[in-house]
N, C-alpha and C positions, 0 to 999 in steps of 0.2 A: 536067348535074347531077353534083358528085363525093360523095363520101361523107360528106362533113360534110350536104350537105344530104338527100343519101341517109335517115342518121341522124336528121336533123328529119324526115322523114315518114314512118319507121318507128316514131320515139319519139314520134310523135303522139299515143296510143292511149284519151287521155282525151278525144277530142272528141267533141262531140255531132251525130251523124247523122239529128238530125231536120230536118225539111224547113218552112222560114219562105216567107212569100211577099214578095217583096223591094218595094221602094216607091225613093223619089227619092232619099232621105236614102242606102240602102242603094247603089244605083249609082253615086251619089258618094264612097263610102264604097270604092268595091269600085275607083273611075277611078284614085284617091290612092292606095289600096295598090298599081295596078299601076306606078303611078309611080316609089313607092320599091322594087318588084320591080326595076325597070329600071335605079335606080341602084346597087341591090345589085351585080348582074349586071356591071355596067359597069365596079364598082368591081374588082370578085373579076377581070375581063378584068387589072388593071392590077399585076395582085399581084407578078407574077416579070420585068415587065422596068421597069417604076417601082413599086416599095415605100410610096415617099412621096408619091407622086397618090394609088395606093392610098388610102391610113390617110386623107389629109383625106375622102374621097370619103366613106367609111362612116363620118368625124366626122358626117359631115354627115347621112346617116341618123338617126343615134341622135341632134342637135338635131332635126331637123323632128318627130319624133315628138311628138305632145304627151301621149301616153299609151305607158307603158313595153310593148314591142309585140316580136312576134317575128322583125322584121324586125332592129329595134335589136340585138336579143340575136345573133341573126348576126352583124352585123357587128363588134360588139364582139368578139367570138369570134374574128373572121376579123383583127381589131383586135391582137389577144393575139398571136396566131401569125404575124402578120407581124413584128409587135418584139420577138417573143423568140429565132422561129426563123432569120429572117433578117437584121433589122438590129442584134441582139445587144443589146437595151436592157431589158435584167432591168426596170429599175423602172420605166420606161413602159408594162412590159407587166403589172405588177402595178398599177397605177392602172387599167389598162382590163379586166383580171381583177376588180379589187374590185367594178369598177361593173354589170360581167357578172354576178356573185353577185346583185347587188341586186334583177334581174331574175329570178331563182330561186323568186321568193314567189307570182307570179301570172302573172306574164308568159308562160311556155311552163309544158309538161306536165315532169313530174315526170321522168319518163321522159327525157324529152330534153336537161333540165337534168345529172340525173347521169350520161348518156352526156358529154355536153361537158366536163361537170368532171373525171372519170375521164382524159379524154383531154388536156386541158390537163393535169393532173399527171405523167401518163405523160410527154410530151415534154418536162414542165420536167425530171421527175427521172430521164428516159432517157437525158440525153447529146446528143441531139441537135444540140443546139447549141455544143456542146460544153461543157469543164467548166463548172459553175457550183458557186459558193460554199456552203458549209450555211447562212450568214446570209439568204443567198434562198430558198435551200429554205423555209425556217422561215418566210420573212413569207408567202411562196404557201399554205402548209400553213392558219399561222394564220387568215390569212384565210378562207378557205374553213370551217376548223371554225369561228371566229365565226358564219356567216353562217350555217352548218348548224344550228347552237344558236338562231340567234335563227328559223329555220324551225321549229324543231323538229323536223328530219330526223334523226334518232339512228339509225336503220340506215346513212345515207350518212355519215353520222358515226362512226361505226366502221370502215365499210370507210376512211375516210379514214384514220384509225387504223393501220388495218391496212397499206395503203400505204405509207404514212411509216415505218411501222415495218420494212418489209422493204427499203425505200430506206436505211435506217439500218445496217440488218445488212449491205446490199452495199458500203457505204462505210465497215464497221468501226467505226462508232458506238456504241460500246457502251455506252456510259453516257447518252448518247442513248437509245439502247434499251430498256435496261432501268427507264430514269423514262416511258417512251411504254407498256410492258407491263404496267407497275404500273398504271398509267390503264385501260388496256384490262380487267385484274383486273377493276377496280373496276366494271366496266357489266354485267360478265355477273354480280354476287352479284346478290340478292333483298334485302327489307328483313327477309328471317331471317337476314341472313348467309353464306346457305349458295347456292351454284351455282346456276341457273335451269336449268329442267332443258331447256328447249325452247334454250336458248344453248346446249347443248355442243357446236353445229358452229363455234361463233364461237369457244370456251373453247380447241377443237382447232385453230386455226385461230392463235392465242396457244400454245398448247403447241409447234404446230410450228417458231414464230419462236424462244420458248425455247432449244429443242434443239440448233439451229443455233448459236446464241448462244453456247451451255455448248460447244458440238462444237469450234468454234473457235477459243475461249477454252484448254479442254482442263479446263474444269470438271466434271469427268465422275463427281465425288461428286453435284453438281449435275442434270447431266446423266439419271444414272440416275433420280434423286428425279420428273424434271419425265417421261420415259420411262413411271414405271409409271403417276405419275400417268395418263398417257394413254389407258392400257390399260381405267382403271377408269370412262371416260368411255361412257356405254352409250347413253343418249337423243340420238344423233348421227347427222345425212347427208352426213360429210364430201365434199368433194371430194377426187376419187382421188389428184391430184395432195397434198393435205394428208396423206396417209392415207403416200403413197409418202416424202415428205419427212420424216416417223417412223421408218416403219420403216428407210429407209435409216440415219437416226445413231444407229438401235436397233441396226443390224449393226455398223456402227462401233465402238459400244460395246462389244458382245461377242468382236468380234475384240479389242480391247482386253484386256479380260478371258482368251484365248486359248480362247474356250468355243467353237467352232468351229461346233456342229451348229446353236447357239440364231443365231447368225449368219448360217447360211446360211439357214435357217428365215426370219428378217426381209427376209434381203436377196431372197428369193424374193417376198415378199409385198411388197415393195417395188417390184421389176421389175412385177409384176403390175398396182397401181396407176398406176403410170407409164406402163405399156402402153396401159391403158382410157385415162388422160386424153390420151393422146398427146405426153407431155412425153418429149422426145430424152434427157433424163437416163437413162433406162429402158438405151441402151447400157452406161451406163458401171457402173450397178447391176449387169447382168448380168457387166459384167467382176467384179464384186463377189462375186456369187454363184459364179461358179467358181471365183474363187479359193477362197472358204471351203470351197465343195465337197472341194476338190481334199486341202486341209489336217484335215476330215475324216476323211482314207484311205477313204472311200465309191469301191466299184467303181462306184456309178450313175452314168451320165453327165448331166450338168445338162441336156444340150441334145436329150434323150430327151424331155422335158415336152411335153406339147401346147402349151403357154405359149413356150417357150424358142426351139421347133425351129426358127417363119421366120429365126428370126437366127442359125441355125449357118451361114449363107455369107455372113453382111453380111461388106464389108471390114472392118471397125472389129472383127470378134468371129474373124474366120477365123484370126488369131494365138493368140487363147486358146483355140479348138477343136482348131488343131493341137497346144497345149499339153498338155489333159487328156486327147490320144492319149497323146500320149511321156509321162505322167506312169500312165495307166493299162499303159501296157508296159513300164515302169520305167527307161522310156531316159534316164538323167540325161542322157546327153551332146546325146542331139536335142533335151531341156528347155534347154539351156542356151543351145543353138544358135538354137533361136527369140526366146529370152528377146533373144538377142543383135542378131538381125536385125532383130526387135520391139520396138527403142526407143521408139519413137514413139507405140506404141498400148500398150505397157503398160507398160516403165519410167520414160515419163514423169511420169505417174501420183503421185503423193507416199505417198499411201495405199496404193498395189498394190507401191511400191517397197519400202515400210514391210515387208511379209512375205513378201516374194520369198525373204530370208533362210530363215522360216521352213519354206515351199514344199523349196526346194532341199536345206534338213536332213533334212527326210521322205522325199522322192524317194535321199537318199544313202544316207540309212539302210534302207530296202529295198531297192536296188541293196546295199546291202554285206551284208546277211545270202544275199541270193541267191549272191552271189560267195563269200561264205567254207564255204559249206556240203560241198563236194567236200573240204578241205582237213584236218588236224591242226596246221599250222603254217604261219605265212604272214609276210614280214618288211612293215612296217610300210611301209617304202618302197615294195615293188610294190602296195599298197592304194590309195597317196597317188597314184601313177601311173596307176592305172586308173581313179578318182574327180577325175585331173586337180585337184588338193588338195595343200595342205599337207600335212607328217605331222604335226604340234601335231593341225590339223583329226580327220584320220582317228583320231588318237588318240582323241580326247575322243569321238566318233561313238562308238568301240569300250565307252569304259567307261560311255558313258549306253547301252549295249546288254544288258552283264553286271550293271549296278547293276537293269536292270531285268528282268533273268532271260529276256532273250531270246536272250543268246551264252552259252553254258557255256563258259567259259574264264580264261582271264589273260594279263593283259600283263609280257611280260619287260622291264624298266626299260633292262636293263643291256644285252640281243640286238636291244632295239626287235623285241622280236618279239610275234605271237598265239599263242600256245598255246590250242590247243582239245581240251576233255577229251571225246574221242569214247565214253570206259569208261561214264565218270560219266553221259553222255547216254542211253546205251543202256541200260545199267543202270535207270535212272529209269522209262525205257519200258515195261523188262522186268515192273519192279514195279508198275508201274500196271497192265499188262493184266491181270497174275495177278490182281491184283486184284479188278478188273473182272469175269474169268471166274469167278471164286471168288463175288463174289454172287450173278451169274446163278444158278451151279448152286444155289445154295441156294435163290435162291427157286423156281426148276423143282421141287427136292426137296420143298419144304416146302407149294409149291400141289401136288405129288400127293399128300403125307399128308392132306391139310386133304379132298384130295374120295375120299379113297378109304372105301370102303361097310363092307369087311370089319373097318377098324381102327377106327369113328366111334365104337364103344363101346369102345377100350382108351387112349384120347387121353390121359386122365387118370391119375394115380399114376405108378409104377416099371414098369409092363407099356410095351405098344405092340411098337417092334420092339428090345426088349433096352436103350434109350437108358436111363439113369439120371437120373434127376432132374426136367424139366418135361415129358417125354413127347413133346415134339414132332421128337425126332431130330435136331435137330441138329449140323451139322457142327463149332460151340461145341461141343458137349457129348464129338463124336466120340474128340479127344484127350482126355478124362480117362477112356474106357470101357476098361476092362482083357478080354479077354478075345474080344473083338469081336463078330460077332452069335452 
């Protein structure tokens, strides 16, 4: 037995387990099906070293049947995937699919019907056989939703939906797509217009094809619209894997935006669902998530998580854990050095390549405030040389540093040099501690007035301790008292 028929006796589950007591009719009944058992058998022996003995064999099932039976339905089945997968005849194998459908109404259980249908799509629109055209696509597809409609199977009918439609997105379909997701709209409203609320795992399920759609496109006014929509979908038991396929172009989005933390946030919850459902994407999310980490400036390590940790030594992830070492030690040059030996797991990348840029900005610019701290003067050249950099680079690093008040200094145009005002720095310092110390002491001052027993009745007027004016002594008040206490 292989797994097709496997399949027929698992998806059996609508039969009836009562017990008849059999008669003449029923033994002759039971001699003929073991007959065409046997020519099934005989036929399915002739599949992979004659094809074409095969196919007449199981024609010949499905005439002798005189009532449409589950024997026919195999064979038709076994009919399909003989001519599509092996002797490459799209339309012969769509005549014996149509006639497979027709079977769907009563012939076999429900269950077995949509496992077969499921899986005849799978290998028409998996490649298997290798390319096939969209105009086959479309007559297989149609067919099937015809016959769905005239069952009135509308749950297998959406998922057929659903199918087509992410066979559309993998072939770039887009306008394809987008006239298949209008339809799909269209099943989950109510006759108020408004969402059904028990569909929001079907509506998520459409959101997450969207997203994809707008991600790829680079529609990402779009993109965000169909995003929150998602968020606001409550009465929902997505599958993780839907859930994971969100949040990840929800990170995408936001690294877009350069919002960093809301990024890493998705792409976390993203790894997550991918994890539960077991879909391998979950690697490349997590290369996702460290990077945004990393870009951040967060000292956390990503791979501290209970979530995270099994895959701090996958091969696939041990480049970007050696990564957010050198990037939390501020080693630009071993960042670079990995980056460099690490083509293949993360400058390949299109996406991770996209802000490697902005990675190595961060990692330079805390490498160069570290490096210019000892200093009052530094020439532009020994920067560029120790950042392994241009000096254009080093420059522009230096004055997104001062515009942003984190170098106290100036660049000399004409010396290419750094001037750093070490007065001005300290100075600054000076005046904030005094500061600082100058409140303290007053509020120390001013909680012992407030509790002291002897002065509680002179708080009020020109008395207390000699102060003038609100009585509470203040060190305000100190400079205008002439005469002192």
């Amino acid at each position: 037995m292989d797994d097709d028929d496997a399949e027929y006796m698992q998806g059996s589950d609508d039969e009836d387990y009562g017990f008849d007591y059999s008669d003449d009719d029923d033994d002759a009944n039971n001699a003929g099906s073991a007959d065409v058992e046997n020519m099934y058998y005989t036929a399915k022996s002739h599949k992979e070293d004659d094809p074409e003995r095969a196919l007449k064999e199981f024609q010949a099932i499905v005439e002798q049947e005189e009532e449409k039976g589950d024997w026919g339905f195999k064979a038709l089945k076994q009919s399909t995937k003989i001519l599509f997968l092996e002797l490459h005849r799209p339309e012969e194998a769509l005549r014996t699919y149509t006639q497979l459908l027709s079977y769907t109404k009563s012939a076999v259980t429900r269950n077995y019907s949509e496992k077969t249908i499921n899986g005849i799509l799978d290998y028409v629109g998996g490649g298997k056989a290798g390319p096939v055209d969209v105009g086959t696509l479309e007559k297989f597809y149609q067919a099937t939703k015809s016959a769905l409609q005239e069952a009135k199977n509308e749950r297998l009918s959406v998922k057929t939906n659903l199918k087509l439609a992410k066979l559309w997105l993998d072939r770039k379909e887009y306008r394809r797509l987008e006239k298949l997701i209008r339809d799909l709209h269209a099943s989950t409203v109510g006759a108020d217009g408004e969402d059904v609320a028990q569909k929001g795992t079907q509506l998520l399920e459409i959101y997450a094809l969207e997203i994809q759609m707008h991600n790829e496109t680079k529609n990402y006014k779009k993109l965000k619209e169909i995003y929150n929509a998602s968020n606001s979908v409550r009465s929902a038991i997505p599958h993780p894997r839907i859930m994971g396929v969100i949040k990840e172009c929800g990170g995408k989005m936001w690294m877009g935006e350069r919002q960093w933390m809301r990024a890493s946030e998705d792409f976390f919850e993203s790894f997550r669902n991918y994890d539960e459902a077991g879909s391998p994407q979950r690697i490349q999310v997590l290369k996702y998530l460290v990077l945004a980490n990393m870009l951040t400036g967060s000292e956390v390590n990503p791979f501290d998580s209970q979530e995270t940790k099994p895959y701090k030594n996958d091969p696939q992830i041990k480049a970007m854990t050696d990564l957010v070492d050198a990037y939390q030690r501020r080693e630009v040059h071993s960042a670079e050095k990995i980056l460099k030996e690490n083509r293949a797991t993360i400058m390949e990348d299109g996406f991770i390549r996209r802000y490697i840029g902005d990675l190595l900005r961060s990692l330079r610019t805390q490498y160069l405030i570290d490096l210019i701290k000892p200093y009052t003067r530094l020439e532009l050249t020994f920067l560029a040389k120790q950042l392994n950099v241009e000096r254009d680079e080093v420059e522009e690093l230096l004055i997104g540093l001062i515009l942003e008040g984190k170098v106290e200094g100036r660049i000399d145009q004409v010396g290419m040099r750094l001037e750093l005002d070490r007065h001005q720095v300290l100075e600054k310092r000076r005046y904030t501690a005094l500061e600082k110390w100058t409140e303290a002491l007053e509020s120390v001052h001013n909680a012992v007035v407030n509790k002291s027993p002897t002065n509680a009745g002179r708080m009020g007027g020109d008395g207390g301790y000699g102060f003038p004016g609100d009585g509470m002594g203040s060190f305000r008040d100190f400079g205008r008292f002439e005469g002192g206490y």
